[in-house]
C-alpha positions as a printed NumPy array, in Angstrom:
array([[  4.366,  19.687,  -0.963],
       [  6.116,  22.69 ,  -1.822],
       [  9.713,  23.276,  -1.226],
       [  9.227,  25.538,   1.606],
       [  7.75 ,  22.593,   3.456],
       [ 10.089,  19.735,   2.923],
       [ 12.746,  22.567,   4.409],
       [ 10.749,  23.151,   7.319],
       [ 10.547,  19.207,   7.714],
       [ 14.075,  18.777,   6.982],
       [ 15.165,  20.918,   9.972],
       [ 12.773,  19.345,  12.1  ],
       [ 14.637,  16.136,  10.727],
       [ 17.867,  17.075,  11.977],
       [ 16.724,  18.024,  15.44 ],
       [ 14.74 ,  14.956,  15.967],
       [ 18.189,  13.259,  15.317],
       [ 19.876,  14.741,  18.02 ],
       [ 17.111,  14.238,  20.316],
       [ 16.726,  10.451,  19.416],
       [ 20.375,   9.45 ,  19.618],
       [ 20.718,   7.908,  16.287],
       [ 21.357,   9.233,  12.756],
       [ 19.852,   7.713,   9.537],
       [ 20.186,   8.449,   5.957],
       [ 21.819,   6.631,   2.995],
       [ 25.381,   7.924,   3.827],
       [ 25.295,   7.435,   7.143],
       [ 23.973,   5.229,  10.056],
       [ 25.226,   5.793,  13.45 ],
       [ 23.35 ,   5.358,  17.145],
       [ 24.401,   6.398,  20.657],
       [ 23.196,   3.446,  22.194],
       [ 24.369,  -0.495,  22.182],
       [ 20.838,  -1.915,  21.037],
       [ 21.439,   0.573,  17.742],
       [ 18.627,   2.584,  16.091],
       [ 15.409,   2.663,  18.007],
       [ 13.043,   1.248,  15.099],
       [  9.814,   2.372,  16.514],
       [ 11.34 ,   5.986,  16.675],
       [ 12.122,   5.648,  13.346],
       [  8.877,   4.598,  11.606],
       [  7.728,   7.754,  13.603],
       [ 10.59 ,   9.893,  11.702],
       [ 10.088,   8.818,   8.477],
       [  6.458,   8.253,   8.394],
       [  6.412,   4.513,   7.195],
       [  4.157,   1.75 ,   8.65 ],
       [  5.089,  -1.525,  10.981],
       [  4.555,  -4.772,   9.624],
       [  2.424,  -5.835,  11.893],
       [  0.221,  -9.508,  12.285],
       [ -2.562,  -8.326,   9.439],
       [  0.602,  -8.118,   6.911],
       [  1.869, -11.472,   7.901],
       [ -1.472, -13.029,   8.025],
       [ -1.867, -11.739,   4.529],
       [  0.905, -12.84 ,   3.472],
       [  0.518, -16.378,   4.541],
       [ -3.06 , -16.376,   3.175],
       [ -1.826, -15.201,   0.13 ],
       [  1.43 , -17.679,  -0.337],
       [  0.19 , -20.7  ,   1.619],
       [  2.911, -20.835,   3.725],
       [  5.191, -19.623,   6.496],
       [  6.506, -16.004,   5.787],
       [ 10.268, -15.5  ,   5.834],
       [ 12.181, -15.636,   8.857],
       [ 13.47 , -12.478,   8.547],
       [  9.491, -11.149,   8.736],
       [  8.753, -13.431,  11.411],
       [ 12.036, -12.306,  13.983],
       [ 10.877,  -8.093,  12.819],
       [ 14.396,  -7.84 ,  10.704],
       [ 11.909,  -7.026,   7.623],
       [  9.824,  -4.441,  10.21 ],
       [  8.573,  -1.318,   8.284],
       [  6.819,  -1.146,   4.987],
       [  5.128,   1.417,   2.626],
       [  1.499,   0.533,   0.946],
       [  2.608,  -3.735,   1.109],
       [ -0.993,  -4.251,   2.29 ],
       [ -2.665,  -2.25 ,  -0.821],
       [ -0.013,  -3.92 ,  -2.92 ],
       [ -1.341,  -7.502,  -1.484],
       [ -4.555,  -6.518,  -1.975],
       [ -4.352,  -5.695,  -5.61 ],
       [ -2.056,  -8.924,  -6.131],
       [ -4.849, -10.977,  -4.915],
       [ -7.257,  -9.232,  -7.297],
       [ -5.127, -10.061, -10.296],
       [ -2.86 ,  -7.184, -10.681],
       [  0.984,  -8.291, -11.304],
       [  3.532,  -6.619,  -9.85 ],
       [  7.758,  -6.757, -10.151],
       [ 10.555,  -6.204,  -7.641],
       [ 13.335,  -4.22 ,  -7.897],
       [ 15.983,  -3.9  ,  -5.583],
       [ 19.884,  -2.913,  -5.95 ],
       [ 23.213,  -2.106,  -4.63 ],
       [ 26.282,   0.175,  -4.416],
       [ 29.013,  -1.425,  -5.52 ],
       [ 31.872,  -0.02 ,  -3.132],
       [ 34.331,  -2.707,  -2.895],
       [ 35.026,  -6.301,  -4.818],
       [ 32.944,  -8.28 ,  -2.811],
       [ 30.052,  -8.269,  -1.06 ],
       [ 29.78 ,  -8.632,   3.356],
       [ 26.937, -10.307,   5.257],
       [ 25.366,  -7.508,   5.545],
       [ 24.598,  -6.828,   1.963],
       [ 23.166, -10.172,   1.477],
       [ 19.961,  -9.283,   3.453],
       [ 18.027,  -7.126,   1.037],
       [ 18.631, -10.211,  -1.502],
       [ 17.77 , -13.032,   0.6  ],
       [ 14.276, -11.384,   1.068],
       [ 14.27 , -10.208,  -2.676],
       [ 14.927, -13.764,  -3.101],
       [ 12.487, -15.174,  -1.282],
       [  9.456, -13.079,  -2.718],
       [ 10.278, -13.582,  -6.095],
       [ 10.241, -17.467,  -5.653],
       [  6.766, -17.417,  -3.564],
       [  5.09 , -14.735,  -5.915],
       [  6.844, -15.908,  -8.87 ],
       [  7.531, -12.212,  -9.836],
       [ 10.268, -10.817, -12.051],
       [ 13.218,  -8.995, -10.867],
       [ 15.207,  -5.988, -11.616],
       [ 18.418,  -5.623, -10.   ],
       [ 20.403,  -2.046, -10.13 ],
       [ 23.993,  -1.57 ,  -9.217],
       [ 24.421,   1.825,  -9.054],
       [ 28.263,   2.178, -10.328],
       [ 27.626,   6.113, -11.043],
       [ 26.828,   6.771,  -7.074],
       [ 29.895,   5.171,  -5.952],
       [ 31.515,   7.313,  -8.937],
       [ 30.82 ,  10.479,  -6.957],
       [ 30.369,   9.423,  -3.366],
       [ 33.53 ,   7.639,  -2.993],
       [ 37.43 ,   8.166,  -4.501],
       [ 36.583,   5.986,  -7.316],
       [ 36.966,   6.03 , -10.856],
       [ 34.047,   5.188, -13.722],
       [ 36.618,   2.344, -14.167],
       [ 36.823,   1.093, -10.931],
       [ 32.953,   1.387, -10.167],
       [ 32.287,  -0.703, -13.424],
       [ 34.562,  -3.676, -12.601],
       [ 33.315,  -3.626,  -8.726],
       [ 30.037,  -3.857,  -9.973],
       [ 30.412,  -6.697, -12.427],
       [ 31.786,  -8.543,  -9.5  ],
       [ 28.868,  -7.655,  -7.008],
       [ 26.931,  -9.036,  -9.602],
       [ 28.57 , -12.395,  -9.732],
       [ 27.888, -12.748,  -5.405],
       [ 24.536, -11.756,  -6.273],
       [ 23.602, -14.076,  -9.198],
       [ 25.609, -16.744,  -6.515],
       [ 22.647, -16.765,  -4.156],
       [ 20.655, -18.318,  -6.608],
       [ 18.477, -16.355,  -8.851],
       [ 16.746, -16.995, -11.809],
       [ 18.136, -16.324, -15.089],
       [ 14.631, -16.289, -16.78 ],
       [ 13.321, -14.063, -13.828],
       [ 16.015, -12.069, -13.134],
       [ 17.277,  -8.962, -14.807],
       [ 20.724,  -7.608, -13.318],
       [ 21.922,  -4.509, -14.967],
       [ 24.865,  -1.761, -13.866],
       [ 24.139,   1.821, -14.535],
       [ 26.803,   3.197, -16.535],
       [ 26.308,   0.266, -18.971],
       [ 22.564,   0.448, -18.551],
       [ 22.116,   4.133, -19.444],
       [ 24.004,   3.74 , -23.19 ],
       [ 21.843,   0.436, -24.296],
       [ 18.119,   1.461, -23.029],
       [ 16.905,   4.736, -23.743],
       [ 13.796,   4.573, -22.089],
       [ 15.754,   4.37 , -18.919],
       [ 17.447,   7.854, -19.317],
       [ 14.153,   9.241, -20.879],
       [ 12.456,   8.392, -17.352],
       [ 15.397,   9.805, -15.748],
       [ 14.929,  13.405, -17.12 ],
       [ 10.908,  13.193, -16.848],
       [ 11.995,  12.642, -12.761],
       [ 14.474,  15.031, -12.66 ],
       [ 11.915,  17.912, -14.319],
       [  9.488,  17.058, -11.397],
       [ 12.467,  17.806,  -8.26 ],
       [ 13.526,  21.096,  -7.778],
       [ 17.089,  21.805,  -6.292],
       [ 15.673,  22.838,  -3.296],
       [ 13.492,  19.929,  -2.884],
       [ 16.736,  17.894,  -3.614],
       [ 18.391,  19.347,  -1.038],
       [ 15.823,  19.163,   1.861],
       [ 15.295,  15.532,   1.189],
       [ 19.201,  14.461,   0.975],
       [ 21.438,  17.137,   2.664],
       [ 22.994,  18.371,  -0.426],
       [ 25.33 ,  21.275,  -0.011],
       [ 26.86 ,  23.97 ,  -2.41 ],
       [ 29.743,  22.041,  -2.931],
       [ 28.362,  19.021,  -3.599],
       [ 29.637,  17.77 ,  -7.178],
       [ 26.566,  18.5  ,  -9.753],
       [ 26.271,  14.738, -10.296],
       [ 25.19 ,  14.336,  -6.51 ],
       [ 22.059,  16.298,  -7.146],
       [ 20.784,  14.385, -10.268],
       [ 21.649,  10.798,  -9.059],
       [ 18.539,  10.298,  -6.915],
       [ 16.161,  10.21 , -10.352],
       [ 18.487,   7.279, -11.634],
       [ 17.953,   5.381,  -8.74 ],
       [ 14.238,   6.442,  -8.76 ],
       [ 13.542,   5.85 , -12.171],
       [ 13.704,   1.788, -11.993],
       [ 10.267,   2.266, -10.178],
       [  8.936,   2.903, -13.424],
       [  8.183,  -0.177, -15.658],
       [  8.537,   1.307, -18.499],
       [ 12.075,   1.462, -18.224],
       [ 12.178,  -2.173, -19.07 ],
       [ 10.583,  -2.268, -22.551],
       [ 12.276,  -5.645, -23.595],
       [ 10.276,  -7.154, -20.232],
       [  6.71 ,  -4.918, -19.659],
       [  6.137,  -3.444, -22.82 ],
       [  4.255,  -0.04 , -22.088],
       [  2.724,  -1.1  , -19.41 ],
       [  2.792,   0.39 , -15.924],
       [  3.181,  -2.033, -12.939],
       [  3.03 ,  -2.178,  -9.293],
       [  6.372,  -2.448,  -7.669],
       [  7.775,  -3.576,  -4.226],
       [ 11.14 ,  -3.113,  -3.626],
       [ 12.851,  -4.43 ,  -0.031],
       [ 15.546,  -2.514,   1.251],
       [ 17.389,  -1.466,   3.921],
       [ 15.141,   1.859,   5.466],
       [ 18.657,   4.288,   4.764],
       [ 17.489,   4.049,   1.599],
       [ 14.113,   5.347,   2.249],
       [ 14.637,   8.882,   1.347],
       [ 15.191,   8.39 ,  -2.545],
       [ 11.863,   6.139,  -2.432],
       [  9.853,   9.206,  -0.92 ],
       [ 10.869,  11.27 ,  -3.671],
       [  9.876,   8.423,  -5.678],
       [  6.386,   7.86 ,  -4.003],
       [  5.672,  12.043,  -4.964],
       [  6.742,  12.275,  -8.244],
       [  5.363,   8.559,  -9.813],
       [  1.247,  10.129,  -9.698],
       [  2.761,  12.657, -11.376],
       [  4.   ,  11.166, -14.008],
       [  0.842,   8.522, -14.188],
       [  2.822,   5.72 , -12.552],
       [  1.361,   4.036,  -9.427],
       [  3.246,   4.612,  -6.308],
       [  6.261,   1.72 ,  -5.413],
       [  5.599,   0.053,  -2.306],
       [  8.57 ,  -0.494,  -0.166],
       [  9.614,  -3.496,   2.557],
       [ 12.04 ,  -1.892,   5.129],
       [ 15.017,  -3.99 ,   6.875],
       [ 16.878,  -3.191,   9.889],
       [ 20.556,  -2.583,   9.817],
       [ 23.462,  -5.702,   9.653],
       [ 25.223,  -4.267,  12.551],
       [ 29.439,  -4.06 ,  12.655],
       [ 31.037,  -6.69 ,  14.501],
       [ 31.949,  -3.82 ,  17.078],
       [ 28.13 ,  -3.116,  17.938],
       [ 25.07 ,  -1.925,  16.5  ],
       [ 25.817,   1.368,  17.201],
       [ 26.877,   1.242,  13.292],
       [ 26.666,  -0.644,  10.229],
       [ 28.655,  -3.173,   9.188],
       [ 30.66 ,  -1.73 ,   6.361],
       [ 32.778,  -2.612,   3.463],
       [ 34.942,   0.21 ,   4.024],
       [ 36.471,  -1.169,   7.367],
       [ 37.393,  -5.106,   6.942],
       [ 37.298,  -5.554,  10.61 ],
       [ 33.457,  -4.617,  10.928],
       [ 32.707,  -6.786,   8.159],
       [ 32.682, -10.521,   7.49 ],
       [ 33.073, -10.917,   3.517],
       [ 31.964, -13.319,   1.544],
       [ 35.594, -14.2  ,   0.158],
       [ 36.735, -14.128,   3.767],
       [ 38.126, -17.419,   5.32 ],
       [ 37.132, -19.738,   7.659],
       [ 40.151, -18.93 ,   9.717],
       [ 39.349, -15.239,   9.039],
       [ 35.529, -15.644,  10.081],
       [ 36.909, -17.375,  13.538],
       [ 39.466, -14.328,  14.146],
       [ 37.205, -11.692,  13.09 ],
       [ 34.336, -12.877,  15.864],
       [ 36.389, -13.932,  18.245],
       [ 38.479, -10.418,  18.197],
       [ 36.106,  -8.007,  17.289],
       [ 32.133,  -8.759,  17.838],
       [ 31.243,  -7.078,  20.571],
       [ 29.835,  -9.274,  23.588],
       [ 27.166,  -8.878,  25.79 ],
       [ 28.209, -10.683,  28.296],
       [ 29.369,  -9.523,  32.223],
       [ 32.789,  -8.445,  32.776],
       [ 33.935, -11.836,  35.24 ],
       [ 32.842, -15.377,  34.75 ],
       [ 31.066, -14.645,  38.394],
       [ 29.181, -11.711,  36.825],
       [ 27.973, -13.834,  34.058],
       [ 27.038, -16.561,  35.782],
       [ 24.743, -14.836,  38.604],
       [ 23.48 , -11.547,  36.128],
       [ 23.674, -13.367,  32.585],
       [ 24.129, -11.9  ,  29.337],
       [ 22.486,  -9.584,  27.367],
       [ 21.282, -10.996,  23.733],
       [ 19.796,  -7.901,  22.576],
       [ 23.329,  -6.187,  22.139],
       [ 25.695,  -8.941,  21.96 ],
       [ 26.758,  -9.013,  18.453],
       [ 27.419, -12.367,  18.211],
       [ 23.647, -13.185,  18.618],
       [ 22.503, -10.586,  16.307],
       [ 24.655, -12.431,  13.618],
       [ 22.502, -15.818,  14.3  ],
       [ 18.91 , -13.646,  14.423],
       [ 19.906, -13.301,  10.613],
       [ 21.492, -16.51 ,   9.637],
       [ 19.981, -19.261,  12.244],
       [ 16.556, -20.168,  10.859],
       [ 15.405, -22.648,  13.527],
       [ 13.556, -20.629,  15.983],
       [ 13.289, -22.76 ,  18.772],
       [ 17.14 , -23.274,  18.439],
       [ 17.829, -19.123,  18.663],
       [ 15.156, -19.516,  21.404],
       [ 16.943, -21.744,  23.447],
       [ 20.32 , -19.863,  22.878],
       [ 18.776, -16.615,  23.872],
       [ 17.924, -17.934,  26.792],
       [ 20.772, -19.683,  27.777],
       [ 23.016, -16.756,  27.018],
       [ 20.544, -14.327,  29.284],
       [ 20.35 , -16.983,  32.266],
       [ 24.133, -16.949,  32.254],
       [ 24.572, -20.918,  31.249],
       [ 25.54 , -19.924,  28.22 ],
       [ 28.882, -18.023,  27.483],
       [ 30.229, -15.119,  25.601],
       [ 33.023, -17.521,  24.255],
       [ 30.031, -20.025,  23.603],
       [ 28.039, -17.484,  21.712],
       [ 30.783, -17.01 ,  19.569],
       [ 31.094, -19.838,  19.17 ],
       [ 27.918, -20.859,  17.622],
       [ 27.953, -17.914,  15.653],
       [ 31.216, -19.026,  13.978],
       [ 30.079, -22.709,  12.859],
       [ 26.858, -20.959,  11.49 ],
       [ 28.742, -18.714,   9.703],
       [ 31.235, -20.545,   8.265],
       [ 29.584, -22.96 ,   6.014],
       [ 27.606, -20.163,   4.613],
       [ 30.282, -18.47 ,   3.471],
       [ 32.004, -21.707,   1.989],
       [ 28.894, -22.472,  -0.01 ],
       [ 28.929, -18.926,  -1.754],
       [ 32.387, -19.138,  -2.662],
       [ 31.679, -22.686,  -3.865],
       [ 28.556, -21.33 ,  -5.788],
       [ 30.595, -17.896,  -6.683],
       [ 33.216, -20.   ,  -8.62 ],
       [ 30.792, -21.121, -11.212],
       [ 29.21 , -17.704, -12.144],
       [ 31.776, -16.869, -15.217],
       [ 31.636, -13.728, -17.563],
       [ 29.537, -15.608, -19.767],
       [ 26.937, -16.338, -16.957],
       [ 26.614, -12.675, -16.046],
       [ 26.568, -11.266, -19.386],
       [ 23.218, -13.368, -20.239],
       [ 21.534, -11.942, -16.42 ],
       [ 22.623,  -8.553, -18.503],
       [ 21.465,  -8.925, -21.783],
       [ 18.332,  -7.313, -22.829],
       [ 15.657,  -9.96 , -22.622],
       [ 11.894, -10.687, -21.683],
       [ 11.486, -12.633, -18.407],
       [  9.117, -15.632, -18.797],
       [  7.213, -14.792, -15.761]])
């Protein structure tokens, strides 16, 4: 594609924002409307595919058993080239996942958990290994923090994420500015990307401007560049592997840079597994975000502070009067509250029966929350629990240069 094309497409981006009511990129996610980001608009924008029942048949053909919850209820909903990548798995070819995170404040919120939960779960049905990035540089020049500060956030986002349960012998975690100094093949795959973009190119897929520190416009290849398996020459050797990495779909953009430059370089293309947005307590018209504490439930956060936070801030569906609710009902598909248990409740025919409820109007907005705070709760407690017992000693061996024995 040349670079007079991805312009052409990136004004025709910007327009079919305004159009659509909702704004997505991996800076920024905002909607007009109280249901969020229309989804099926958005495959349409960015060109991905829907999981629809041949991927989940696949998948259970494939695994044996039921897929993920988060598959089932459409949270996991968009995907690039997971049916080829299937395909190829079932014909013997291995592949790896790789997925990250930003570190942007001490601990982690609910939200970030989802891209690891799935993660997760693949790499225990597929018994895969796992690179994990934490990309301390990007926070370095997105946000007002020093190389310091980004380092020591991300040794702590790493400790929440090795709390969820990973696998030591499966599991590679590493931070970037660390990363870059103790692996050259990383950085050499970094500059091979970076000699394949063009500024121009750079700045039609991600917005860049002319003042825009320097550092902006190269980051995309280091997040790109773990797509490559050669990066990892303590764990594949030479060889170059599939890989599926499941993210939120903000992050889609660096991935179709990716996607273009991997033939290029004689790497097969990743394949990605898109999730919906955690939405803020105050509605899904944005995010939930570590920035503001009161649209985020953390993962150090209280009890006490989990019951405060819902009850004061999650936006409701419900009617104005008790009258209203009672005769109209409730509306599950915005109420927050809901939203949080479509995540976190895995019994279906419970969230069935709640849903219901809620939209008949037998079940109340205070109710809802209510629910949504003793499902919360104990989730929370058990990561701290679990959090406690990943020292500095644990994390350094998920960083130390090692094979996997997968």
């Amino acid at each position: 594609m040349t670079d007079s094309s991805l312009a052409s497409e990136t004004e025709q981006l910007k327009l079919k924002e305004e159009d659509d009511g909702f704004v997505v990129n991996p800076w920024e996610v905002t909607s007009s409307s109280d249901s969020g980001v229309d989804y099926d608009k958005l495959i349409k924008r960015f060109g991905s595919s829907k999981i629809d029942d041949a991927i989940i048949e696949k998948l259970e053909k494939i695994t044996g058993k039921p897929v993920h919850h988060m598959i089932r209820r459409g949270i996991f909903f968009s995907h690039r080239d997971l049916f080829q990548l299937l395909t190829q798995y079932e014909a013997g070819k291995p592949f790896y996942l790789y997925t990250g995170r930003g570190p942007s404040s001490g601990s982690l919120h609910l939200g970030h958990l989802i891209p690891f939960l799935m993660t997760k779960w693949l790499q225990e049905t597929f018994n895969v290994p796992l690179v994990i990035q934490l990309t301390d540089d990007e926070k370095t020049l997105w946000k007002d923090l020093t190389v310091e500060q980004s380092m020591k956030m991300a040794r702590e986002n790493a400790k929440d994420i090795i709390a969820l349960g990973f696998d030591l012998n499966k599991t590679f975690i590493f931070h970037d500015f660390d990363f870059m100094g103790r692996c050259p093949a990383f950085y050499q795959n970094i500059i091979r990307i970076q000699k394949c973009v063009t500024f121009n190119q750079a700045k039609g897929i991600f917005g860049f401007t002319d003042s825009d520190p320097i550092g902006k416009i190269g980051f995309p290849a280091v997040q790109a560049a773990p797509c490559l398996s050669t990066c990892f020459p303590f764990i594949f050797g030479d060889k170059k592997l599939n890989c599926l990495i499941p993210c939120a779909i903000d992050q889609d953009p660096y991935f179709r840079m990716t996607r273009d430059v991997c033939p290029r370089l004689g790497f097969p293309k990743p394949a990605l597994l898109h999730s919906t947005f955690f939405p803020a307590l105050q509605g899904a018209k944005s995010k939930m975000s570590a920035s503001d504490t009161n649209s985020a439930i953390f993962m150090t956060d209280t009890p006490n502070q989990i019951k405060n936070k819902i009850n004061k801030h999650a936006f409701s569906g419900g009617q104005p009067t008790l009258e209203d609710h009672r005769a109209k009902g409730g509306n599950p598909d915005i109420d927050v509250s809901f939203q949080l248990l479509t995540f976190f409740l895995e019994d279906d025919a419970r969230l069935e029966e709640i849903r219901v409820a809620y939209r008949k109007g037998e079940l109340l907005s205070g109710e809802m929350k209510k629910i949504a705070i003793e499902t919360l709760q104990p989730i929370v407690a058990e990561h701290q629990a679990r959090r406690k017992l990943v020292t500095d000693a644990v994390l350094d061996e998920f960083l130390a240069l090692r094979k996997l024995t997968c």
